[in-house]
C-alpha positions in Angstrom: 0.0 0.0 0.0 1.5 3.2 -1.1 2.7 5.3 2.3 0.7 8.1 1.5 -2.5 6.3 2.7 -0.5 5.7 6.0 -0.2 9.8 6.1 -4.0 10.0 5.6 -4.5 7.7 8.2 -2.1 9.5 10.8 -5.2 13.0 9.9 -7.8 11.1 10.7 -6.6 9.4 13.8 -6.0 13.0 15.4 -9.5 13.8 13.9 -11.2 10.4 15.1 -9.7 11.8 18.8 -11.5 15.1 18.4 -14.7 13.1 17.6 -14.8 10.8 20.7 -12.9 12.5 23.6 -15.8 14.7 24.6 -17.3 12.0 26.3 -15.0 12.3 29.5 -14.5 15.9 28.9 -17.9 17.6 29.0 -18.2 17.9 33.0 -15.5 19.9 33.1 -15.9 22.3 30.4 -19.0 22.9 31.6 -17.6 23.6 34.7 -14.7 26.0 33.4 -17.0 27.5 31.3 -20.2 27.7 33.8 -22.9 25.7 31.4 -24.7 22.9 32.8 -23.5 20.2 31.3 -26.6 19.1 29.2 -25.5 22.5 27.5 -22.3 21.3 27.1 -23.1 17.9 25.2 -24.5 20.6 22.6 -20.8 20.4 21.0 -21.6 16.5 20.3 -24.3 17.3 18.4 -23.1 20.3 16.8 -19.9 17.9 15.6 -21.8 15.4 14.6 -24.5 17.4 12.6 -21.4 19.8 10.9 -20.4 16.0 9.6 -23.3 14.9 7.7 -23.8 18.6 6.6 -20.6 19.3 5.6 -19.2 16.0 3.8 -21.3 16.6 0.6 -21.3 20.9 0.7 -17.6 21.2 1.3 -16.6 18.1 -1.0 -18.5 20.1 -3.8 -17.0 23.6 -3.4 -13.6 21.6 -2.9 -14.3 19.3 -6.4 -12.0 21.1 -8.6 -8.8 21.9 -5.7 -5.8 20.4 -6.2 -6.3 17.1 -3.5 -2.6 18.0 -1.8 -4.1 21.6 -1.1 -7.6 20.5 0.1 -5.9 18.1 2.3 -3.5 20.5 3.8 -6.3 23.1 3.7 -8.9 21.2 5.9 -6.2 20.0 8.2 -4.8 23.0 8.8 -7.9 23.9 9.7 -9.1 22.0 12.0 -6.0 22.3 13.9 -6.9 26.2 14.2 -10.1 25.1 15.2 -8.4 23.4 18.2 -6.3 26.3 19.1 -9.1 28.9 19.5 -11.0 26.0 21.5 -8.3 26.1 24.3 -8.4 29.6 24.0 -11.7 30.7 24.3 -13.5 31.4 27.8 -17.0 31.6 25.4 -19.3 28.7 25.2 -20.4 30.3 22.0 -16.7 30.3 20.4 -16.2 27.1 21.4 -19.7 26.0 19.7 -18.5 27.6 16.5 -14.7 25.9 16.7 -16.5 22.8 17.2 -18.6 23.2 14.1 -15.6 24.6 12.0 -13.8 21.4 13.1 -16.4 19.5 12.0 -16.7 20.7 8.6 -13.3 20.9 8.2 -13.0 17.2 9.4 -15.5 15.9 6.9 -13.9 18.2 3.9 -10.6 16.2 5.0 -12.4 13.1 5.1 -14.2 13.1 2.1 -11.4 14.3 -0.1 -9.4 11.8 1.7 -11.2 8.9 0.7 -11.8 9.6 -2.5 -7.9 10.4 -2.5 -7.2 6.6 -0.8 -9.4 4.9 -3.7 -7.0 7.0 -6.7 -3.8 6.1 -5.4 -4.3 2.0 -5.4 -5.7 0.1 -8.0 -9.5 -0.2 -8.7 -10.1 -3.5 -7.4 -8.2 -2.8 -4.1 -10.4 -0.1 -2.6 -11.7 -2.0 0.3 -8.0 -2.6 1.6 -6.9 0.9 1.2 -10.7 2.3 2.9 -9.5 -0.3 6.0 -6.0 1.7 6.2 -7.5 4.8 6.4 -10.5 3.5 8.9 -7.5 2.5 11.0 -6.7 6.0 12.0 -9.9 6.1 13.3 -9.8 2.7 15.2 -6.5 3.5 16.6 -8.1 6.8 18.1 -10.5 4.5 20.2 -7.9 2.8 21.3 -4.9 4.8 22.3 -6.5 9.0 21.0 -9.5 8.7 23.3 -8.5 7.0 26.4 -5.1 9.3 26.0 -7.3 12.5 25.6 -9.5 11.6 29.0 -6.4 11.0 30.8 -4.4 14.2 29.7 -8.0 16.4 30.7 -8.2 14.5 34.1 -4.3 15.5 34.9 -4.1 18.4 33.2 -7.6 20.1 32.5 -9.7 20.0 28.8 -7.9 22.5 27.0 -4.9 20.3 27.4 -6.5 17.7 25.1 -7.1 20.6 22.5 -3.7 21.5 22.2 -3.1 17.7 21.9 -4.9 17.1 18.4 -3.9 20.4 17.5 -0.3 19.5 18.0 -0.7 16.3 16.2 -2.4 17.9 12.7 1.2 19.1 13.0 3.4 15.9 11.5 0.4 14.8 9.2 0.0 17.9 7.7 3.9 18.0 6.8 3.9 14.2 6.0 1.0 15.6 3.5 2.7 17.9 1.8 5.8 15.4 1.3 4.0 12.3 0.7 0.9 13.2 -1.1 0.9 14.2 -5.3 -0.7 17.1 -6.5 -3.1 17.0 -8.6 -7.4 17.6 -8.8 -9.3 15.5 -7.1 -11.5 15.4 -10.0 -9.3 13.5 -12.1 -9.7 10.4 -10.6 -6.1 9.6 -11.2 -3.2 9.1 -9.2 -2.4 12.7 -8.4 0.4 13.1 -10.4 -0.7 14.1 -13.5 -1.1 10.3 -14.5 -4.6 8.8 -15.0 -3.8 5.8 -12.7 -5.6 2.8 -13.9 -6.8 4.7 -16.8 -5.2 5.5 -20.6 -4.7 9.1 -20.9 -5.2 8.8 -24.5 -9.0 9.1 -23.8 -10.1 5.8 -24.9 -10.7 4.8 -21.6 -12.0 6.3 -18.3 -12.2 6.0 -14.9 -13.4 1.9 -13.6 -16.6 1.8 -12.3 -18.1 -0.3 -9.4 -19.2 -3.0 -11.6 -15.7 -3.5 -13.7 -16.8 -1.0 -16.9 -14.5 1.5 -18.2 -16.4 5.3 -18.8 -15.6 7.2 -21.7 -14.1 10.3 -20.2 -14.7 13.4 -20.8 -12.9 16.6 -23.3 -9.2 15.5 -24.2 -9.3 12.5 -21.4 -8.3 14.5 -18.4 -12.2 16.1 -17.5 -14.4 14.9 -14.8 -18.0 15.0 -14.7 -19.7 18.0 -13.7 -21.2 17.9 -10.3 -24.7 17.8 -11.7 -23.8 14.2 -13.0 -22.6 13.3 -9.8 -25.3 14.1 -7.8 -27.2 12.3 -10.4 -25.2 9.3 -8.6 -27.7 9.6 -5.4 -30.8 8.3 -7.5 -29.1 5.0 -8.0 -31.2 2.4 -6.3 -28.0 0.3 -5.8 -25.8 3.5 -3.9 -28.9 4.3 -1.9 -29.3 0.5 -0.5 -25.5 0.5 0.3 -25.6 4.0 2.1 -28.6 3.0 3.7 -27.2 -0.4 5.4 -23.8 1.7 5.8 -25.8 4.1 8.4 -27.9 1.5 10.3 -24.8 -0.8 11.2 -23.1 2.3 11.6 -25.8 3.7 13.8 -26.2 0.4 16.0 -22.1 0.4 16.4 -22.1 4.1 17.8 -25.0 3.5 19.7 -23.5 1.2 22.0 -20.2 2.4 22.2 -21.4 5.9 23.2 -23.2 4.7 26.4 -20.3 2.0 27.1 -19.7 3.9 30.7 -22.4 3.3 32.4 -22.7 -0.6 31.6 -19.0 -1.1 32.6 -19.5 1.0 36.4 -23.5 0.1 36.9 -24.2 -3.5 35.3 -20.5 -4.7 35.6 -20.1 -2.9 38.8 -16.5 -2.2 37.5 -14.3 0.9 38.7 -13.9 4.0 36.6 -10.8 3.1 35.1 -12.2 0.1 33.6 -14.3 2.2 31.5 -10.6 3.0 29.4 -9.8 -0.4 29.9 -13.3 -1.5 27.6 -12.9 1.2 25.5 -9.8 0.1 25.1 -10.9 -3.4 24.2 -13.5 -2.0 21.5 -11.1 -0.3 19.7 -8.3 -3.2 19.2 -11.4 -5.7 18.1 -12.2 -2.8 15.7 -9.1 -2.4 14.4 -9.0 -6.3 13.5 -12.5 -6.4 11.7 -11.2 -3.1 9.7 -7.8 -4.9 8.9 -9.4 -8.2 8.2 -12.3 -7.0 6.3 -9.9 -5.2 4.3 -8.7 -8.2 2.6 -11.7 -9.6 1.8 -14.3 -6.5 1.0 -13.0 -5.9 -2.2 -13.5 -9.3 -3.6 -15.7 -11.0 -1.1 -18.0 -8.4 0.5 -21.0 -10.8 0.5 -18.6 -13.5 2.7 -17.8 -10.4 5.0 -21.8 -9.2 5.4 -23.2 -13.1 5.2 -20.3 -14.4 7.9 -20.3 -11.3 10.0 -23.8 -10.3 10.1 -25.3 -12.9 12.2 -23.4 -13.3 15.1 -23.2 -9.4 15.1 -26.9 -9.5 15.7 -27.1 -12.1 18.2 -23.6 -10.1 19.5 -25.6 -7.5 21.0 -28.8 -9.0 22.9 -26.2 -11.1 24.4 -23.9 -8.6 25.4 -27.1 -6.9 27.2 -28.1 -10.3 29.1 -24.2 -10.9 30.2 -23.0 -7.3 31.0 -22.9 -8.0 35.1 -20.4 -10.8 34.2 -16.9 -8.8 33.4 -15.2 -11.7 31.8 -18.0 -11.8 29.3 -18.7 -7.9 29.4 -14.7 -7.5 27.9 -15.1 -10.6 25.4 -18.3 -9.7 24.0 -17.1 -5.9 23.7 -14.0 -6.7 21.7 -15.9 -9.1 19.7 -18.6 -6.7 18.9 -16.3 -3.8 17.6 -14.4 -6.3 15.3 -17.7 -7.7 13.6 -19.1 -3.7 13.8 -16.4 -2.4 12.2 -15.7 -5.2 9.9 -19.0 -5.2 8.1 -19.1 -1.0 8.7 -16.1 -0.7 6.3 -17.1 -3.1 3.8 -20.0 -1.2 3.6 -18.7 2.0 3.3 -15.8 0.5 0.9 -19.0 -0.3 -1.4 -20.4 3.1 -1.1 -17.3 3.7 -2.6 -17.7 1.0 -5.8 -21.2 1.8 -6.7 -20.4 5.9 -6.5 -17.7 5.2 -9.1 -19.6 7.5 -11.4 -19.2 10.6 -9.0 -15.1 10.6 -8.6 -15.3 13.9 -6.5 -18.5 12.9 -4.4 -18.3 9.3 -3.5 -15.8 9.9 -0.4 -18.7 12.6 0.9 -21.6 10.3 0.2 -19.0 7.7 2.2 -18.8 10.0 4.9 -22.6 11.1 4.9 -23.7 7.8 5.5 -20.9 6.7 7.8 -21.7 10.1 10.1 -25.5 9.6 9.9 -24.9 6.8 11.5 -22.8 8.0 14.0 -25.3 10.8 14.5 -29.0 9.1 14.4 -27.2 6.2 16.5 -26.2 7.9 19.8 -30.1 9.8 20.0 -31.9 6.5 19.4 -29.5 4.6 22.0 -30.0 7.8 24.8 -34.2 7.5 24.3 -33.6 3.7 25.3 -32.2 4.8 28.8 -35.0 6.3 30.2 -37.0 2.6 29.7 -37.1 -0.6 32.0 -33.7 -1.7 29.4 -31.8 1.5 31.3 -28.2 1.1 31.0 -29.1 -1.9 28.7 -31.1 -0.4 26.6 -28.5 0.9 24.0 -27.3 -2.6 23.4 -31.0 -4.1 23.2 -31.1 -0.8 20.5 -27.9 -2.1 18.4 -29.4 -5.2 18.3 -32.6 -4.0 16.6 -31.0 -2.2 14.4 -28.6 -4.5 12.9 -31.4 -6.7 12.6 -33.5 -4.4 10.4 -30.3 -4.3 8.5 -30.3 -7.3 7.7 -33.8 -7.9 7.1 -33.5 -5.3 4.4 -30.1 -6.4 2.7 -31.2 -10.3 2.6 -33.8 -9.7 -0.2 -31.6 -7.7 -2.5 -27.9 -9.5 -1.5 -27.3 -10.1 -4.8 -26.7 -6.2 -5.2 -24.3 -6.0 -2.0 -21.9 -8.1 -4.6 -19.5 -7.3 -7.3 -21.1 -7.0 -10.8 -19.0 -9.0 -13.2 -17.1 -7.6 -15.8 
């Protein structure tokens, strides 16, 4: 894999930190900044929403930037975002920093993944989706726990200038590592058309193995009314759709983790790092794992994966007061999540083959819906008889209506033959 997908990566581990370390910091900038703190969870939502909002807006004003530029650009700031964050004594600035990150994050990130599909070859999309996932994997595992710690020690603006400092290297591994270039291309970067003749007889690879005629003298793109024309392919829609309910039931439960590990498990306060923990190194094996196979063999992945991610979660629910099983089942579950989440989102990327500037936003809009409609349907559950268990009891409904609606059309979560 070529290293600048490793640089990507290092981005969007810093950003995946930003995402998730609010959880264990919102007390205490509520505090500092004299909020309650149901105010304060505000710049969750405000993240979250800026995602799913800003993936397909800034991806379309950034369509015809140079991809090294846009990169840097959004990195850059979102690192600035971060700096006026520590800053600020407002609530209202920080609102605002946390909704600049945000868009900035899903600029980077949809750029980025249309960027990680151009610089491998067209059948190896899955594998170079599951290197860039990592970064975000690896934030649950070291970023997040790392970012509660350094609050706890040293206060929340502390963590700020943390993922501020660490845009730092990517951004200048960036600018080394990654070619210029458009990202409407659809090429390598470099000037070359990657898998594609730049005579003009032949254009970009689509999802299903043809070759589009491309446009002009062979180097032109389509325009972005063409791309959006994308979204009313039955086929994209079905993929985005199972992409954000898996995605929904995956951030669901992982959200409300905390209060399962210290109330049902009865555990300490530091075993809530140690789960999270545990979450994020299963998810980083279904990412790599699925990586391999999603490419070739996404209907193995969804077909082996899918059911005992189903049953995965009701069971995690009934066994929670057991801490043996409570740490199992947790590692389990973010390997299977996380493993049938990218393949999913890998073939958001195959069937939007058509829009070579949009697919990584329509990627990152259905991965962040997800991660948005997720976390609201899991915290309605706690206020039930399910309480602490009632996010997990939610995960497992909604990977079952997943797979209730991708069993009748399977056949379209495959390759199409060439």
């Amino acid at each position: 894999m070529p290293l600048p997908l490793y640089l990507l990566a290092m981005a969007v581990f810093a950003m995946g930190t930003s995402e998730f370390m609010l959880a264990g910091l919102l007390p205490d900038i509520a505090s500092d900044l004299d909020v309650p703190v149901g105010t304060a969870g505000v710049l969750t939502s405000a993240f979250a929403v800026g995602m799913v909002v800003g993936a397909p807006l800034v991806a379309a004003l950034a369509r015809d930037w140079p991809r090294r530029s846009s990169l840097l650009g959004f990195l850059l700031a979102f690192a600035a975002a971060h700096v006026v964050g520590a800053l600020t004594t407002s609530f209202p600035v920080l609102l605002a920093t946390r909704v600049l990150a945000a868009l900035a994050n899903a600029g980077f990130l949809a750029v980025a993944l249309t960027t990680a599909a151009a610089l491998v070859p067209p059948d190896r999309k899955g594998r170079a989706l599951a290197i860039l996932l990592s970064g975000t994997t690896v934030a649950t595992i070291a970023g997040v726990p790392g970012g509660s710690l350094l609050g706890a020690f040293l206060g929340w603006r502390a963590t700020f200038w943390a993922v501020a400092a660490l845009c730092l290297p990517a951004a200048l591994g960036i600018l080394r590592g990654v070619p210029t270039g458009p990202v409407t291309r659809g090429g390598t970067g470099d000037g070359a058309a990657g898998p594609v003749a730049r005579d003009g007889k032949a254009g970009p690879v689509t999802g299903d193995g043809a070759a589009r005629p491309v446009t002009g003298d062979g180097t032109g793109g389509p325009s972005l009314r063409a791309e959006l024309a994308q979204l009313a392919r039955p086929r994209l829609l079905l993929v985005m759709l199972l992409g954000a309910l898996v995605n929904a039931a995956t951030f669901g439960s992982f959200t409300f983790l905390a209060p399962v590990v210290t109330g049902t498990a009865g555990l300490g306060e530091l075993w809530i790092s140690v789960v999270l923990v545990l979450f994020g190194a299963g998810s980083l094996l279904g990412v790599t794992v699925a990586g391999r196979l999603s490419d070739r063999r996404p209907g193995l992945v969804l077909a082996v994966g899918g059911p005992p991610l189903l049953v995965g979660w009701p069971m995690l629910a009934v066994l929670a007061d057991s801490p043996v099983a409570l740490c199992l089942l947790v590692f389990a579950q973010g390997a299977l999540s996380f493993a049938l989440g990218s393949t999913l989102i890998a073939r958001v990327l195959y069937e939007a083959a058509g829009a070579p500037t949009m697919a990584g936003s329509y990627a990152t809009a259905a991965l962040n819906v997800g991660a948005t409609a997720g976390p609201l349907l899991a915290a309605a559950t706690l206020t039930t008889r399910a309480g602490d268990l009632g996010p997990l009891w939610a995960s497992g409904l909604l990977v079952a209506v997943a797979l209730l609606v991708a069993l009748p059309v399977r056949a379209a979560l495959t390759p199409r033959s060439t």
